[in-house]
N, C-alpha and C positions, 0 to 999 in steps of 0.2 A: 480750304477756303473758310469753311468753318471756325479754323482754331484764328484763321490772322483775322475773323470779324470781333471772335471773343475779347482779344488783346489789344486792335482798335477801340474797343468798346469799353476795357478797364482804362487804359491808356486815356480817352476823350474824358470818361469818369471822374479820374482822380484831378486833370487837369480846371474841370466844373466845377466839383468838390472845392477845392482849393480857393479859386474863385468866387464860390460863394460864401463860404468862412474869413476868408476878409471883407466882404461887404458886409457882414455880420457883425463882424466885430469893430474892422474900423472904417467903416463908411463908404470906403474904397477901393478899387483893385485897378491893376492892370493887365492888359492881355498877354503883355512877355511873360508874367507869372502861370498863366497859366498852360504855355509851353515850357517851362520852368518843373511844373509839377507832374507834369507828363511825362518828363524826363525823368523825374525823380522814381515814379511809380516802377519805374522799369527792372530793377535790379531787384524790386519785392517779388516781381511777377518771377523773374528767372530765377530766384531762390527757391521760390516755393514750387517752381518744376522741377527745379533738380534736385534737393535735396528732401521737397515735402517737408516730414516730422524727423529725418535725421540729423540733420542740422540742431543744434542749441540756439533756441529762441533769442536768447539774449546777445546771439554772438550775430544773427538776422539784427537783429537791432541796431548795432553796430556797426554794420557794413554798412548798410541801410543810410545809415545817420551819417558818417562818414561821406556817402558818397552827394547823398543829399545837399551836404554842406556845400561842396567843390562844386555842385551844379550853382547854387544859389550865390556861391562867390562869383564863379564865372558869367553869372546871369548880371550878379552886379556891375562887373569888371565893362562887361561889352554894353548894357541898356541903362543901366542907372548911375552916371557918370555928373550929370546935374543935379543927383538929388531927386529929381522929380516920384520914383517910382516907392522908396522910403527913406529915410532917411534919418541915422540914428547920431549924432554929430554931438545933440542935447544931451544925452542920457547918463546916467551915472557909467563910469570907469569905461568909458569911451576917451581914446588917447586924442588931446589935444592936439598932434599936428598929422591928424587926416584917418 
């Protein structure tokens, strides 16, 4: 009971976290983001049980980043379909048709 409150509790964490670092920065946030980041946190937490320090840091980073990404795409795919959550369409070397 103990360890599933621990992991609730980095898990809710990183999702706040998350959440507060866009309102920081840009004024805004929304709440799919921050089951989004809860998601994400997850594969750091079970690295760092399984492997601790034998694992290559950088190779943690990697997976991490990777997996990271596939959540935030599929968080796009399924919630930010209008644009409304971010939307980067403006931005340099953003492809023209979508």
């Amino acid at each position: 009971m103990k360890t599933a409150i621990k992991y609730l509790l980095l898990i809710t964490f990183a999702g706040y976290l998350y959440v507060c670092l866009e309102l920081i920065f840009r004024g805004h946030s929304d709440i799919s983001m921050m089951f989004c980041a809860s998601v994400c946190v997850i594969p750091m937490i079970a690295l760092n049980n399984i492997y601790t320090y034998d694992m290559d840091f950088e190779l943690q980073v990697l997976v991490c980043m990777i997996f990271s990404t596939g959540v935030e795409w599929i968080t796009g795919i399924i919630v930010n379909q209008d644009y409304h959550i971010w939307d980067y369409r403006n931005l340099l070397l953003h492809s023209p048709d979508g």
